[in-house]
N, C-alpha and C positions, 0 to 999 in steps of 0.2 A: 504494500500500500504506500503511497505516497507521503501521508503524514510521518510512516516509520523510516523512510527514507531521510526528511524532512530532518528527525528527530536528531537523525547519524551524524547529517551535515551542519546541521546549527551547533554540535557539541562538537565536535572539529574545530570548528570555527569560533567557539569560543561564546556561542550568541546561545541566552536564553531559551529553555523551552517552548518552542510555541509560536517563538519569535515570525516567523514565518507565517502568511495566511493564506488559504486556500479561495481561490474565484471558481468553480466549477464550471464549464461551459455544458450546456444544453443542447444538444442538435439533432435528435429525433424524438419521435413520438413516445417509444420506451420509455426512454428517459421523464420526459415531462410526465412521464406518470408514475415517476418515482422520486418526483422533488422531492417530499418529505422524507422520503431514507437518504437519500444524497445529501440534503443537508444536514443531517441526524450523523452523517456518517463520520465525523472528525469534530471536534471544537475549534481546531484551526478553520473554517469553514465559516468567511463573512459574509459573503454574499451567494447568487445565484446569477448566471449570465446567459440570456438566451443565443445559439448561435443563429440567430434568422434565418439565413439565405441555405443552409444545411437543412434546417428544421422545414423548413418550407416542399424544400426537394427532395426531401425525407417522406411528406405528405404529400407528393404530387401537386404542390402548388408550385405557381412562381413565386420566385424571390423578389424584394421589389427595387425598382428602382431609383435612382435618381442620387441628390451627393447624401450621405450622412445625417449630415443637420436636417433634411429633411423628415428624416424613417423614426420611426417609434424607437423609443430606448430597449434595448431589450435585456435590461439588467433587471431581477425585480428585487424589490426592497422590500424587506422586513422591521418592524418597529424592534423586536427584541432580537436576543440570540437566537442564530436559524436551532440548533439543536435543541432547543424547546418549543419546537415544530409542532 
């Protein structure tokens, strides 16, 4: 797992437990139905990031166009810790 990886390299390096935080990217349908274990899944684990243009052609949709600043965010926010999902 990534966090136990995570744990090997920060003590190398001399940096705190934890120190490190996890963004998860999102990009198929599975997944989006397993936000709440994916977040549950680490306490390094701040946020949730959808990957759109994957997730879309993941669904047989199109991905959408145009620059950036234009497309929905696809980070989603949480008021507390994800892991008390």
């Amino acid at each position: 797992m990534i966090a136990e990886l995570l744990d090997t390299f920060e003590a190398q390096k001399g940096l705190p437990r934890g120190h490190t935080k996890i963004v998860p990217l999102v990009e198929t349908a599975g997944a989006y139905f397993r936000l709440r274990d994916i977040a549950k899944a680490s306490p390094r684990i701040v946020a949730l990031s959808l990957g759109a243009e994957d997730f879309a052609l993941a669904l047989s949709m199109e991905p959408m166009t145009g620059a950036p600043e234009d497309r929905p965010s696809g980070q989603f926010v949480a008021s507390g810790p994800l892991r008390k999902v």
